[in-house]
Every structure is written in C-alpha cells, then in structure tokens.
N, C-alpha and C positions, 0 to 999 in steps of 0.2 A: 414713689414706688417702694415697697415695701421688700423686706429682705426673700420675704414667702413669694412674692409677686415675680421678684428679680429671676427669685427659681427655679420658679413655675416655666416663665417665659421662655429662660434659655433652653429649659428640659422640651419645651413644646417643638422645636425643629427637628427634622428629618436628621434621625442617627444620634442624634446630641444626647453624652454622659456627663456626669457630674463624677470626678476625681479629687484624689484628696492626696497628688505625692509630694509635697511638700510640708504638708502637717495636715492635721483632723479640722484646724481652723481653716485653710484657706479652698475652697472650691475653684476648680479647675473646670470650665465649660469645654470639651474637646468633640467636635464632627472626622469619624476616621481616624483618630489619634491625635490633630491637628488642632491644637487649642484655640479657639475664638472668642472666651470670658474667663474673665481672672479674678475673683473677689472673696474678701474675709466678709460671708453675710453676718456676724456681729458685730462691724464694724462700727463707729460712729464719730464723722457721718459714714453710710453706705458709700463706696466707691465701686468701680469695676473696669478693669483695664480693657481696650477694646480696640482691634484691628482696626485701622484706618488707611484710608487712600494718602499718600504725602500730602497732597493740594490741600482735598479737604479738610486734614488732620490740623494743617496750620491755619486756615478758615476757621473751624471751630474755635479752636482755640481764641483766635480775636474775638471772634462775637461772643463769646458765655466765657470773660477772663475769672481765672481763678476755681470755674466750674469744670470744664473743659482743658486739661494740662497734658504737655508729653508725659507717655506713661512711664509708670516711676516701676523701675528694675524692669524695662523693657525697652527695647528700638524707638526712638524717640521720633524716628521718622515716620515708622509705621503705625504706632501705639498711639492711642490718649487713654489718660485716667479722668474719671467720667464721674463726679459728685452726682448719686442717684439721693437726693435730700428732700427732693419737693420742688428745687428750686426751680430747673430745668422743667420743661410740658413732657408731659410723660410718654406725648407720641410722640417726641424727639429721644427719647433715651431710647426707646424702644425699636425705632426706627434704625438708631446706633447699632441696637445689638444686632441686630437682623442684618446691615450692610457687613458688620464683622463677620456674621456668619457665612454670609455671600461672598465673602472676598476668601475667604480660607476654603471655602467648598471649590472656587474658581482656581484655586491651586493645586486641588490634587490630582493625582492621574486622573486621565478621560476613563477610565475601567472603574475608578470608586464611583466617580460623579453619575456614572450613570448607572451605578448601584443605589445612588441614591433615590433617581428617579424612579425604582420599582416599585413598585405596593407591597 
C-alpha cells in the first residue's frame, strides 16, 4: 500500500479527517474527533498505528512478528503499529484500518453513531 493509497482509504470512511496536531509530518486519521489512524506517510517503511481489540492485538502480533507490534507511543493493549511495506496482503491492512475505525465509531455516544449513519 502506498502512502497515497493509505490516504485515500482512511479519508474514504463515514466522517473521517485527516489532522496534523502534532506536526505538518505526522497525519492524524480522526471519526468525531476520536482518532483511529496515526502515521508519518513519508515514512520508510510506511507504518500506522491502529486500534485494536486486546485478544486480537496480541494474535496479530504472533502471526506477522515484527510486522504487526504494540503501538509505539501508544496503549500497548489497545494499539499495534502496522508495517504497511508490501509485506503484509493488503486486504489484511486494510481490513485493520476498517476494524480500527469500527471500534472507535463503537465508542462514541449512541447520538454521534447515529449521525453517522445519516446520508
């Protein structure tokens, strides 16, 4: 996945901005204020910090070692940091960002969620 691709994808969900308060380098993916992607896209390699379930978090992390890590400068329980390089299938990255965004959508009050659901 490519840095444009990475973008693209997190821009494509319901409500989803793209913020910069930490510096001009690093992009902030937020639904509602509530951030669900974290990544420097100059990076190299591509990384991107990404909500996760506990169980699954440390699941991942076994099976893709060293691609798949507790997210770094984040809740280790909740977080992995996610090598987007090639290496990983790209409908697994992809599918990552999506459950990040579903679980932070699943958190906010019932009155945004179902602002979300409007057209």
């Amino acid at each position: 996945m490519t840095p444009e691709a990475l973008r693209d994808f997190c821009l494509s969900f319901n409500a989803s901005v793209e913020d910069f308060p930490f510096n001009p380098e690093t992009s902030v993916f937020k639904v509602r204020g509530k951030l669900f992607a974290l990544t420097s896209l100059g990076a190299t390699p591509l990384t991107v910090n990404l909500k996760c379930d506990p169980e699954d978090a440390v699941r991942l992390r076994g099976e893709h070692p060293g691609l798949i890590v507790p997210g770094w400068h984040m809740n280790k329980r909740h977080w992995n940091t996610v090598t987007v390089d090639g290496e990983l299938p790209g409908r697994l990255v992809r599918e990552l960002i999506e459950d990040s965004y579903d679980l932070v959508v699943a958190g906010l009050p019932r009155a945004e969620r179902l602002r979300l659901d409007r057209p």
